[in-house]
C-alpha positions as CSV (number, residue, x, y, z in Angstrom):
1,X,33.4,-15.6,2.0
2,X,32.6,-14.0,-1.4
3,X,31.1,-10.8,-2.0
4,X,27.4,-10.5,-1.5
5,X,25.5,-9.9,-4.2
6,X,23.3,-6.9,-4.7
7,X,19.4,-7.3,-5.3
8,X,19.6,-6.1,-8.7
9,X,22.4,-8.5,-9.6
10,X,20.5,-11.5,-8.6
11,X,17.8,-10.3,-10.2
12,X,20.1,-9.8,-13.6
13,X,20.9,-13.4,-13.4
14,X,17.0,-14.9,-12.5
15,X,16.4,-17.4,-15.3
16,X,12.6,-16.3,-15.8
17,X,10.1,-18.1,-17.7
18,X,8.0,-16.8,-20.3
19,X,4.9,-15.2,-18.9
20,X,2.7,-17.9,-21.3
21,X,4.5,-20.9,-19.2
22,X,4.0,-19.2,-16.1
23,X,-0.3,-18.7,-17.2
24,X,-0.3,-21.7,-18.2
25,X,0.8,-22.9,-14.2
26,X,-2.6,-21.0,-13.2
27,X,-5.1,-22.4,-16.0
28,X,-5.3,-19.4,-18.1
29,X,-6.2,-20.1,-21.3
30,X,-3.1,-19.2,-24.0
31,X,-5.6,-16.6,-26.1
32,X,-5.7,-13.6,-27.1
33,X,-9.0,-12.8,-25.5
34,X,-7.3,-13.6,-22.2
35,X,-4.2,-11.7,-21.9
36,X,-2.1,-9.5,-23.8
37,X,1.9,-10.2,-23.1
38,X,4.1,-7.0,-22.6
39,X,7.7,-8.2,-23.7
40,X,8.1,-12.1,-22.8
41,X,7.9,-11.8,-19.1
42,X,4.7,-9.4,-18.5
43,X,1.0,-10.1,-19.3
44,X,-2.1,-7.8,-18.5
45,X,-5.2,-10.0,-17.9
46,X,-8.4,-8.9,-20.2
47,X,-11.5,-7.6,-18.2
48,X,-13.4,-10.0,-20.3
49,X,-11.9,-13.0,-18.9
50,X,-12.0,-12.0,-15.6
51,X,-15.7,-11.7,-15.9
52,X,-15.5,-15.5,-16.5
53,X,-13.7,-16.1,-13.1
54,X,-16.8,-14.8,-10.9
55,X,-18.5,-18.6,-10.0
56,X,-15.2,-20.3,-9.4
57,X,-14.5,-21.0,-5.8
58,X,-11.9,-18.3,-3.4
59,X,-8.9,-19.6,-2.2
60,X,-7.4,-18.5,1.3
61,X,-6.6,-15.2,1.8
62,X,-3.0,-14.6,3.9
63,X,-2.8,-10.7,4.8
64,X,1.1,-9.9,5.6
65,X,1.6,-6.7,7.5
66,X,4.3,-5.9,10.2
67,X,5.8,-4.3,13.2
68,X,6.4,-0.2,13.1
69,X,9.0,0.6,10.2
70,X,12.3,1.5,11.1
71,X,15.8,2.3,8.9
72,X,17.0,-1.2,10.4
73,X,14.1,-2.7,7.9
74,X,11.3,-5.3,8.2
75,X,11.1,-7.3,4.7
76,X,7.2,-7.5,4.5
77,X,7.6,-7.6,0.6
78,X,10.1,-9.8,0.8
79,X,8.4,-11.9,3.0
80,X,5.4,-12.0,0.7
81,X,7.1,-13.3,-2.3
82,X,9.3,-15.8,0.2
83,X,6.5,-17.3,1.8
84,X,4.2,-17.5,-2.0
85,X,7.3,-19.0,-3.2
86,X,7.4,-21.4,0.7
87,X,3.8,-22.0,-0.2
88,X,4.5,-23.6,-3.7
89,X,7.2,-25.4,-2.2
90,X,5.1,-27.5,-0.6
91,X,2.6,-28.6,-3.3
92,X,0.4,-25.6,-2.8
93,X,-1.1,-23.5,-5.6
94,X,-0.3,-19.8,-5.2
95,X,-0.4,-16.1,-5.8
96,X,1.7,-13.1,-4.4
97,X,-0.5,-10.2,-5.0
98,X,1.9,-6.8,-4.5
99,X,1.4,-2.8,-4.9
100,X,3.3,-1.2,-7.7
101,X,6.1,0.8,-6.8
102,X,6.0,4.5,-7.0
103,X,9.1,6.4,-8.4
104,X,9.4,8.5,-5.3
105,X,10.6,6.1,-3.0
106,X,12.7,4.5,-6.0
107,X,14.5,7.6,-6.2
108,X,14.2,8.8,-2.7
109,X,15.1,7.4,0.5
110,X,13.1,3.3,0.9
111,X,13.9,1.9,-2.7
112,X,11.9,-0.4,-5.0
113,X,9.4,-2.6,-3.9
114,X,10.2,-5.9,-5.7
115,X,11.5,-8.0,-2.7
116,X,15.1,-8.7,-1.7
117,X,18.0,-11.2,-2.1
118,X,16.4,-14.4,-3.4
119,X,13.0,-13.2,-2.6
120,X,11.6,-11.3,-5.5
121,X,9.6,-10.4,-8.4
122,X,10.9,-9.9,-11.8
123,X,11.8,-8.2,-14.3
124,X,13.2,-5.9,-11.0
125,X,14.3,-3.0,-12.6
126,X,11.2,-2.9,-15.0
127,X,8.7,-3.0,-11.8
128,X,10.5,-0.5,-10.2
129,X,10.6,2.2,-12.6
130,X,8.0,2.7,-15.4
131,X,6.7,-0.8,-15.5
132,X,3.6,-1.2,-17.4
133,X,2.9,2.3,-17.6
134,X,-0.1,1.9,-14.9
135,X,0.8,4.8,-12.8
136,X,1.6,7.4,-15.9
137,X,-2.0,6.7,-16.9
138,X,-3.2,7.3,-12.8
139,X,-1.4,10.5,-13.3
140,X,-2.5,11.5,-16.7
141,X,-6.0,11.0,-15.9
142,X,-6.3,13.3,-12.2
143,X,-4.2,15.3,-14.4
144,X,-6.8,15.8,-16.9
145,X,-9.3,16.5,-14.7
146,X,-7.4,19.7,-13.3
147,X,-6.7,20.9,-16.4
148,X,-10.7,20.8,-17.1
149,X,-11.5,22.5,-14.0
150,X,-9.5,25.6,-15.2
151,X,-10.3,25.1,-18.5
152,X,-14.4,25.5,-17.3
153,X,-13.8,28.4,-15.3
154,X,-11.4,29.8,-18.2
155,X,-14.6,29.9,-20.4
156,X,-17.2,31.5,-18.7
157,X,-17.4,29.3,-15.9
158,X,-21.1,28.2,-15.9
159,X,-20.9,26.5,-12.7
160,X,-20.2,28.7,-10.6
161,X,-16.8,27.2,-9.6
162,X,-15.4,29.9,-6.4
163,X,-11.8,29.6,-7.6
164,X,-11.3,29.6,-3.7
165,X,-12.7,26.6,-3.1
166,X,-11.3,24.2,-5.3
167,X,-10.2,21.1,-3.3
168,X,-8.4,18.9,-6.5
169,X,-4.6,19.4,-6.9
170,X,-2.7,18.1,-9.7
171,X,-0.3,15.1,-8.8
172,X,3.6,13.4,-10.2
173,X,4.9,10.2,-9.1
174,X,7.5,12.2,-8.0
175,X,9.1,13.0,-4.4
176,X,9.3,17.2,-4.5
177,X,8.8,19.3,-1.9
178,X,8.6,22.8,-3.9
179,X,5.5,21.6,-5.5
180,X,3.5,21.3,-2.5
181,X,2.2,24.9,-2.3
182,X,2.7,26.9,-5.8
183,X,0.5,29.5,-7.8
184,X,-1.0,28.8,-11.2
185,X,-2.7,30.7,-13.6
186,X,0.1,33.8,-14.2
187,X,0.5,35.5,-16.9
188,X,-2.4,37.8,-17.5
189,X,-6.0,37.1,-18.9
190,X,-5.1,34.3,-22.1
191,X,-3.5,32.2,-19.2
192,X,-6.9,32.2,-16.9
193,X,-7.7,33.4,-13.7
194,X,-4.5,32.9,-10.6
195,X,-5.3,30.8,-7.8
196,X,-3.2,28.8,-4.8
197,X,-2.9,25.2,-6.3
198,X,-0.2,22.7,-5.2
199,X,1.0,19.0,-6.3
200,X,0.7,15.3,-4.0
201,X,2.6,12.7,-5.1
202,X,0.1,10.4,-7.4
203,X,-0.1,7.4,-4.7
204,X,-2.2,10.3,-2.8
205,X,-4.1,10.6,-5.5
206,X,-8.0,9.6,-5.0
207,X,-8.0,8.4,-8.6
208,X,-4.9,5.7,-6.8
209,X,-7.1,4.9,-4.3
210,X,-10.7,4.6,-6.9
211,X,-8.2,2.2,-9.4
212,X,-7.6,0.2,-6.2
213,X,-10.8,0.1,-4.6
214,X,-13.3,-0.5,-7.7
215,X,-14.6,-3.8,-9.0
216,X,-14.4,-3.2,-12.6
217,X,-14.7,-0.4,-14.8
218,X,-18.3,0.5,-14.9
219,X,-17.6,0.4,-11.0
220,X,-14.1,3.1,-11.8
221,X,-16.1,5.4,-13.7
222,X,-19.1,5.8,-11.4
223,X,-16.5,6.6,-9.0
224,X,-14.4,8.9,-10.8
225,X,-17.8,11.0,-11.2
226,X,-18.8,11.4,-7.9
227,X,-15.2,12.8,-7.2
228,X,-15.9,16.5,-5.0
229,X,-13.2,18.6,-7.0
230,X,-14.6,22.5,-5.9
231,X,-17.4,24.1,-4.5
232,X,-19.7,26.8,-5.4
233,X,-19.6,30.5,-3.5
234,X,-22.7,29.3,-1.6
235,X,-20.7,26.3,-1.0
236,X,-22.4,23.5,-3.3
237,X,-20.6,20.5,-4.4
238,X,-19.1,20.1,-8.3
239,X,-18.5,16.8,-9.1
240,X,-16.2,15.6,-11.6
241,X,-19.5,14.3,-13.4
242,X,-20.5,18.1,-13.6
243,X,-17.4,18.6,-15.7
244,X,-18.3,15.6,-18.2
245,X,-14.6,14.4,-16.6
246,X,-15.1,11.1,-16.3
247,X,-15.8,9.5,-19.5
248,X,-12.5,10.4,-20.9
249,X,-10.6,9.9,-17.5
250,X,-11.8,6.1,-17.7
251,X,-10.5,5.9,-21.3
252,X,-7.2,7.2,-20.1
253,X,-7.7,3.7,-17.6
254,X,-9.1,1.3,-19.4
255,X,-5.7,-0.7,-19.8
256,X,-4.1,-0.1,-16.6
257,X,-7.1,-1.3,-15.0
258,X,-6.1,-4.8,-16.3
259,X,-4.1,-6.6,-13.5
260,X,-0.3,-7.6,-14.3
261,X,1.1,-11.1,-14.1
262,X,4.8,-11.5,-13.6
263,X,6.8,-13.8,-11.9
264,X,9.2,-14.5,-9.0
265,X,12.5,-15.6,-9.2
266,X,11.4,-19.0,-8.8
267,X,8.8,-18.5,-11.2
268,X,5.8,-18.3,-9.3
269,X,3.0,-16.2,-10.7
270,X,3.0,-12.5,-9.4
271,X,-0.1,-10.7,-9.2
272,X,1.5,-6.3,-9.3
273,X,-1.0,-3.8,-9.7
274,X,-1.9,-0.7,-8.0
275,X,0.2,1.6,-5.0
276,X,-0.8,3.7,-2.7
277,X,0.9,4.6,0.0
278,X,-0.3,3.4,3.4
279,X,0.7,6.4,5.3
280,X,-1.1,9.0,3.6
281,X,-4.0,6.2,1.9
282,X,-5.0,2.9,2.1
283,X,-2.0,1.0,1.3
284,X,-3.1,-1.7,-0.4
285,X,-3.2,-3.4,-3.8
286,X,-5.9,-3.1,-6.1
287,X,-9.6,-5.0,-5.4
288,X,-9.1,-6.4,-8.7
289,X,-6.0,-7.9,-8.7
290,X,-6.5,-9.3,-5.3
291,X,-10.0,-10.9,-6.5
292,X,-8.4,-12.6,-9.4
293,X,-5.5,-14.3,-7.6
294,X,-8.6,-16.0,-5.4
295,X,-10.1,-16.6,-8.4
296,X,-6.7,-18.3,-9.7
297,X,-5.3,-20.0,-6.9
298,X,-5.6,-22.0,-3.7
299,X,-3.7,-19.4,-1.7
300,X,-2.9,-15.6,-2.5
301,X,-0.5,-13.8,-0.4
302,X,-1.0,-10.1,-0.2
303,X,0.6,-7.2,1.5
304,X,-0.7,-3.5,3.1
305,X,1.4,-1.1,3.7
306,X,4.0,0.0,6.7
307,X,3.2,-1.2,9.8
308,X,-0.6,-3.0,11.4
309,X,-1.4,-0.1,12.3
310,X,-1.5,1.7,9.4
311,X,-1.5,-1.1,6.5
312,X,-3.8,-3.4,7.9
313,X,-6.0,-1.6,9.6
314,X,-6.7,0.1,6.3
315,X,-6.7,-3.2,4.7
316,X,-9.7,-4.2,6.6
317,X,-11.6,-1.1,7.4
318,X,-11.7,-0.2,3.8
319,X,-10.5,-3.0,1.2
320,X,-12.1,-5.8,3.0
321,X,-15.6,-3.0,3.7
322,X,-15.7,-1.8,0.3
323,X,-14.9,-5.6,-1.5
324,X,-16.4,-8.1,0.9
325,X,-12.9,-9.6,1.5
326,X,-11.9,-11.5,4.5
327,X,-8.6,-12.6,5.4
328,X,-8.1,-15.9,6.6
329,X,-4.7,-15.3,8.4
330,X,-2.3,-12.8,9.1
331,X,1.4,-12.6,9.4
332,X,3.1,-10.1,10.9
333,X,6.7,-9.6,10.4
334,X,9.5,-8.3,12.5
335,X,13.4,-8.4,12.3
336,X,15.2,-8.9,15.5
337,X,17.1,-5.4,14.5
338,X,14.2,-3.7,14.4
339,X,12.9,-4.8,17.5
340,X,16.1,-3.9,19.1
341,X,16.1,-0.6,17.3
342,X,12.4,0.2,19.2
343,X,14.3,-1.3,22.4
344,X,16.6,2.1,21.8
345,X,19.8,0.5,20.2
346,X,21.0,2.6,17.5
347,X,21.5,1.6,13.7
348,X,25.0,1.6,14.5
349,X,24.7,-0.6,16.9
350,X,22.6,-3.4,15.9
351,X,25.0,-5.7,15.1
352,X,26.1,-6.5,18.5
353,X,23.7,-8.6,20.6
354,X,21.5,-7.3,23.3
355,X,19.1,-9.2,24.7
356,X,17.9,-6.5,27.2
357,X,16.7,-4.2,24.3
358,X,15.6,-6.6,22.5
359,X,13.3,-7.5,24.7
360,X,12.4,-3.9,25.6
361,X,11.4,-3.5,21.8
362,X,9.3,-6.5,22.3
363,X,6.2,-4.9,23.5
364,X,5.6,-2.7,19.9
365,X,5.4,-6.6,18.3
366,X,2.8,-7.5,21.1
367,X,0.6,-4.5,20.8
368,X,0.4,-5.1,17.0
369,X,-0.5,-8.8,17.7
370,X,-3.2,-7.6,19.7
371,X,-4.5,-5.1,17.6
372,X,-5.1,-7.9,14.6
373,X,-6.4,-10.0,17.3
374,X,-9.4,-7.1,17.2
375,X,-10.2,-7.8,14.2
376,X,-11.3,-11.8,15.1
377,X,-7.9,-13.0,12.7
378,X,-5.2,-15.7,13.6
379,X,-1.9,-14.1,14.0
380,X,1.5,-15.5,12.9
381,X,5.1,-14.3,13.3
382,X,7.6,-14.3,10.5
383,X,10.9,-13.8,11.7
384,X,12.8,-12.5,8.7
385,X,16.5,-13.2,9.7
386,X,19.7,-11.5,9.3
387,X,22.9,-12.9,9.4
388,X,23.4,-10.9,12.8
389,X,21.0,-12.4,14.5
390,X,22.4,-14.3,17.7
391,X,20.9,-17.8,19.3
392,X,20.1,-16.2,22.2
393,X,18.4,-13.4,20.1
394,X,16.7,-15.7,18.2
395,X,15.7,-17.9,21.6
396,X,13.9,-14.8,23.3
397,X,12.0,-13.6,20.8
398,X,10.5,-17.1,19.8
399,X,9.7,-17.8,23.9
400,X,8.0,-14.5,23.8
401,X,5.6,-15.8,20.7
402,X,4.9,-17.9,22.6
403,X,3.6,-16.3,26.0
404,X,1.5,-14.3,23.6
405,X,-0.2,-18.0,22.2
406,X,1.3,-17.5,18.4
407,X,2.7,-19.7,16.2
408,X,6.4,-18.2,14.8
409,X,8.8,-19.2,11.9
410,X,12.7,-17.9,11.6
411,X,12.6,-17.2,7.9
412,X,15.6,-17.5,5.9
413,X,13.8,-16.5,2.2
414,X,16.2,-13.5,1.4
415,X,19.0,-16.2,1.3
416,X,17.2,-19.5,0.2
417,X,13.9,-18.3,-1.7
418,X,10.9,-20.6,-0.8
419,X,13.3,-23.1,0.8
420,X,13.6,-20.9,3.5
421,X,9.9,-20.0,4.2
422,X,8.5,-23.8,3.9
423,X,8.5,-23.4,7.9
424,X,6.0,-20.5,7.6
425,X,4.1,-21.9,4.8
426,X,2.7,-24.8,7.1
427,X,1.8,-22.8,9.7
428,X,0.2,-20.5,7.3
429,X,-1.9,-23.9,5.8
430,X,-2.7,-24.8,9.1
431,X,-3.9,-21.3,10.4
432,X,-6.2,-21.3,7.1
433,X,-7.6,-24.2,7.7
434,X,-9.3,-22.8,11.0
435,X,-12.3,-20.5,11.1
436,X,-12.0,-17.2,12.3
437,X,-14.5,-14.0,14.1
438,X,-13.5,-11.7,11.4
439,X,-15.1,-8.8,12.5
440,X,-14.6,-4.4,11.7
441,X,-13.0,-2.5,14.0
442,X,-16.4,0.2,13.6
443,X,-19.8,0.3,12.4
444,X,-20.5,2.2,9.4
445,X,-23.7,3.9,11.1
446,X,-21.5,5.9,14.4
447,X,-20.3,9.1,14.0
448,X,-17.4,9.8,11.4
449,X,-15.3,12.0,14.9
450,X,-15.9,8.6,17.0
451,X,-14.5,6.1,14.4
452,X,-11.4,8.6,14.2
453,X,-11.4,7.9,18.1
454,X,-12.1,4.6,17.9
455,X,-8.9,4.1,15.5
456,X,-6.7,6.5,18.2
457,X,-7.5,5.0,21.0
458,X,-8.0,0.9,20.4
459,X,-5.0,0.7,17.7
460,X,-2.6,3.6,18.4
461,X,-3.5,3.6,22.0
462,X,-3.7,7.2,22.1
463,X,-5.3,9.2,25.2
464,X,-7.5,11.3,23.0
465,X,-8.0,13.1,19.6
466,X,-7.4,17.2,19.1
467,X,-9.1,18.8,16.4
468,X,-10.2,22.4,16.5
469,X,-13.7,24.0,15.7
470,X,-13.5,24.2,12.2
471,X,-12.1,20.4,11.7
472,X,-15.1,19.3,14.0
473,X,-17.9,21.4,11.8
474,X,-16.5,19.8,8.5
475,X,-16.8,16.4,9.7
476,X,-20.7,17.3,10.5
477,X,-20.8,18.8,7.3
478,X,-20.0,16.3,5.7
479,X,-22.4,13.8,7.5
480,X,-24.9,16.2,6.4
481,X,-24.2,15.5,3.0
482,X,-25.2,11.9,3.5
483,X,-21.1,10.7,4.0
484,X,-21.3,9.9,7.6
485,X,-21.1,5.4,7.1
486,X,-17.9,6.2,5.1
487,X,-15.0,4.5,6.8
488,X,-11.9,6.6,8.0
489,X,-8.6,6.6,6.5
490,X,-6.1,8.0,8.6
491,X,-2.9,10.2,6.8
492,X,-0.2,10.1,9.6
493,X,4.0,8.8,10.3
494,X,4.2,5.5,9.8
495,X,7.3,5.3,12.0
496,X,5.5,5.4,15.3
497,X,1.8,4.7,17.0
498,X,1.4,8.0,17.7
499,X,2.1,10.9,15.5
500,X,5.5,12.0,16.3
501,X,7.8,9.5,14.9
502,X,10.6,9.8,17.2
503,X,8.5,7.5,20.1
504,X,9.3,4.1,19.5
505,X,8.1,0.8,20.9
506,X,4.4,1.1,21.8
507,X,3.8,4.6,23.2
508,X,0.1,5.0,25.2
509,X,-1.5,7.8,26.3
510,X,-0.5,10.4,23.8
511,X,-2.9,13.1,21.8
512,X,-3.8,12.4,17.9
513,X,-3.6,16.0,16.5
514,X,-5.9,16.3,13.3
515,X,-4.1,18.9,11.0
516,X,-6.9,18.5,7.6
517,X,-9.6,16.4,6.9
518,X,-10.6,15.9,3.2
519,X,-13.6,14.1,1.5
520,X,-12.6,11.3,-0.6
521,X,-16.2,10.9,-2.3
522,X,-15.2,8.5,-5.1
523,X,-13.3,6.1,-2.6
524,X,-15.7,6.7,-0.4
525,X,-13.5,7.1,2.4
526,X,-12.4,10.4,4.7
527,X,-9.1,11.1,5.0
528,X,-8.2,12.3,8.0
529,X,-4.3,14.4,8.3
530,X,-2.9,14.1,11.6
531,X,0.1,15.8,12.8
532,X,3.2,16.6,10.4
533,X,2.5,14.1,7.5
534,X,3.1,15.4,3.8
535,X,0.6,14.2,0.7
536,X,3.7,15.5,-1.2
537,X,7.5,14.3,0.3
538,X,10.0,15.2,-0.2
539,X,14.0,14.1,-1.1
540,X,16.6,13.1,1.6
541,X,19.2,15.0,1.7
542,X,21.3,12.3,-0.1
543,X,18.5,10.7,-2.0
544,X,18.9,7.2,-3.8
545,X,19.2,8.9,-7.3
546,X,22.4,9.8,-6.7
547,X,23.7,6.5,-7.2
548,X,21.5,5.4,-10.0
549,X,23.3,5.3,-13.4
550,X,24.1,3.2,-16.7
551,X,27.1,1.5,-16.8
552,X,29.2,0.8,-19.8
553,X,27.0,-2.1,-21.0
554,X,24.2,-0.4,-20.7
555,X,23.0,-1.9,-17.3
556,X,21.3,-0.1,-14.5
557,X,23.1,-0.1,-11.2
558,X,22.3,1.5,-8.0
559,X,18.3,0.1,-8.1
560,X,17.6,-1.3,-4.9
């Protein structure tokens, strides 16, 4: 048996088409009013033509989530691109639509975001690292508006800005930990006036979750004005509007803003734009991107982040609220050594069989298939399959999908690309072709403390939520100030259902500690903290930058 081949190495050797040929698959007209290519293999579609896409008929919408991360790994991206690529296999016209990756995890301790083995997009080590420059621009522009803020208060301050109160930090797409809580402002009276500040990594960033969420740039800028940065002594709002912030902050976005076409490896158009994080945002690609693959194609595959509850949950409370999107199916996917790993076998141990734990771990994959069920959406099961995997395994998990009335597909994509996804693809078809009772899992109009409790207790199947005086009294506050239909967006460990990720499988009857709540009122959404969670990681203690070099020719190695 020969060496296995890395993910960057079969990336290397993808034989990728130009991005015109790969257009040209979808319709899109070769002009220059259309797209602009970046290099041969990268286009960003023009708002213009977009514009031009709004009468044509949606295709079907397949949302792919999964079962509670763990190290052993889950392969939702990976399963996106395998079952697009599945999809196309068999005669079907479609779109992957994917989140950019952030440099943090690249660096840190998960990796890219570009798929696996024969199950990606490319160019790989472009996507992963600066790509097309969308998320320098995200940065740049929150960026700009902290430096304003100072910058007002530095001259006179006509607002009324209490240097207390400002709620806007200043972001990197960076993991570090030392940034979280710093001073700025030092230095004596030329350098301005010293104040508690601190950094979040820029897929925290509500100008992330705006790029994602808006329809179109008059839609972004509206947005980006009616960011709260600070408040006044006697506790008014300022708006980033009151700073004059967002006209140039939308400039800094007007390209990035433009959705990015690649391609997989087996040359199937790739929709990449937008990322942040579903534990501490949304988690999901942006609005745009995803409206233009429906626009392009019979079927677009999309992803949200971590596990259903987190990822999809967001997905539908707030992409699908904001955008009037509706799934048409979902898939879920779990690994057998990750349900074994919830079952309490350790890493080590994973790749001997056990049946018993396997089945133990079970029950996180069934309260996850119940949870979507909520939301009136079919359920399917990709089993993305390692090499580990045993027939008896593989035997017990596929009888348990079906005691729970799902449709499941062994998926071999990592190794055989769309070949080994075809499976999945029909069931996918044949799930579409059904009608569904797609349905929120709140009502704008209830109380902003009940939809918190709504969220603990029918998806993380908690016993109740904590939150002290002062939490309770903002959340009124803020309904006061006309916010109250805003969905929630939960900020918590995506490693478990409750908030302490050590407690595997599907934990019930456990307290939802709210740590922060913060007023996202550009997104239009409340972010709510709970337990330990950081808007700012931080490194591993061997993080994945230690093995990412050149080698002699010039190559990166080490990307995964």
């Amino acid at each position: 048996m020969g060496k296995v081949k890395t993910d960057i190495e079969i990336a290397r050797e993808a034989k990728m088409k130009p991005i015109q040929e790969v257009l040209n698959g979808l319709n899109v007209p070769d002009k220059a009013e259309v797209y602009s290519p970046i290099g041969r293999y990268i286009a960003k579609i023009k708002t213009d033509y977009l514009d031009t896409l709004k009468n044509k008929k949606d295709g079907k919408l397949i949302l792919v989530t999964a079962i509670t991360p763990t190290p052993a790994g889950e392969g939702k991206t990976t399963t996106s691109v395998g079952l697009n690529d599945g999809l196309n296999k068999i005669g079907k016209k479609s779109i992957v639509c994917l989140r950019e990756p952030s440099l943090g995890p690249s660096f840190g301790m998960k990796g890219g975001a570009a798929g696996g083995g024969y199950a990606q997009v490319v160019p790989m080590e472009q996507i992963n690292l600066h790509f097309t420059g969308d998320f320098h621009a995200i940065t740049s522009a929150h960026n700009l508006l902290s430096a304003l803020i100072d910058n007002h208060i530095y001259w006179g301050n006509k607002l009324n800005i209490d240097v207390r109160r400002i709620v806007w930090k200043r972001v990197m797409d960076m993991n570090d930990r030392s940034l979280r809580s710093i001073v700025v402002d030092l230095g004596g009276v030329a350098n301005g006036y010293p104040r508690q500040d601190g950094f979040d990594i820029t897929v925290a960033s509500e100008i992330m979750a705006i790029f994602c969420l808006a329809n179109d740039l008059a839609d972004l800028e509206n947005r980006i004005g009616n960011i709260t940065v600070a408040y006044t002594r006697d506790k008014k709002p300022i708006y980033a509007k009151d700073l004059n912030a967002h006209g140039p902050m939308t400039v800094l976005l007007k390209d990035a803003i433009r959705p990015n076409v690649t391609q997989t490896l087996e040359n199937n158009p790739a929709i990449i734009h937008g990322g942040p994080f579903a534990n501490i945002a949304h988690g999901c690609n942006s609005v745009i991107a995803t409206k233009t693959g429906l626009k392009l194609a019979d079927y677009v595959v999309t992803e949200a982040g971590f596990g259903a509850d987190l990822g999809a949950e967001k997905f539908i409370d707030i992409k699908c609220r904001k955008s009037n999107l509706k799934p048409d199916c979902v898939v879920i996917v779990a690994t057998i050594r990750a349900l074994k790993m919830h079952g309490g076998v350790s890493k080590d141990d994973l790749k001997n069989e056990n049946v018993k734990a396997l089945n133990k771990g079970l029950v996180n994959l069934e309260r996850h298939i119940n949870n979507v069920r909520k939301f009136g959406l079919p359920v399917a099961v990709a089993v993305n399959h390692f090499i580990t995997d045993t027939d008896k395994e593989v035997t017990a998990l596929m009888d348990f999908c079906k005691t729970q009335g799902v449709k499941s597909s062994i998926c071999k994509h990592w190794s055989n690309g769309g070949e080994g996804a075809k499976d999945l693809a029909n069931i996918v078809v044949d799930i579409c072709n059904n009608k569904n009772t797609f349905k929120f899992l709140y009502e704008d109009k209830i109380p902003l403390f009940k939809k918190i409790e709504t969220i603990a207790q029918e998806i993380y199947h908690a016993s109740e939520v904590v939150a002290d005086t002062k939490i309770r009294d903002q959340l009124k506050d803020f309904e006061s100030k006309g916010y109250g239909n805003l969905p929630i967006c939960i900020a918590k460990t995506q490693y478990s259902f409750s908030t302490d990720p050590s407690l595997k499988g599907a934990p019930s009857g456990h307290v939802v500690p709210i740590r922060e709540v913060r007023l996202s009122s550009g997104a239009e959404f409340i972010v709510v903290v709970c337990g330990a969670i950081m808007t700012m990681p931080g490194l591993p203690r061997v993080p994945a930058a230690d093995s990412i070099k050149l080698n002699d020719k010039g190559e990166i190695e080490g990307l995964f």
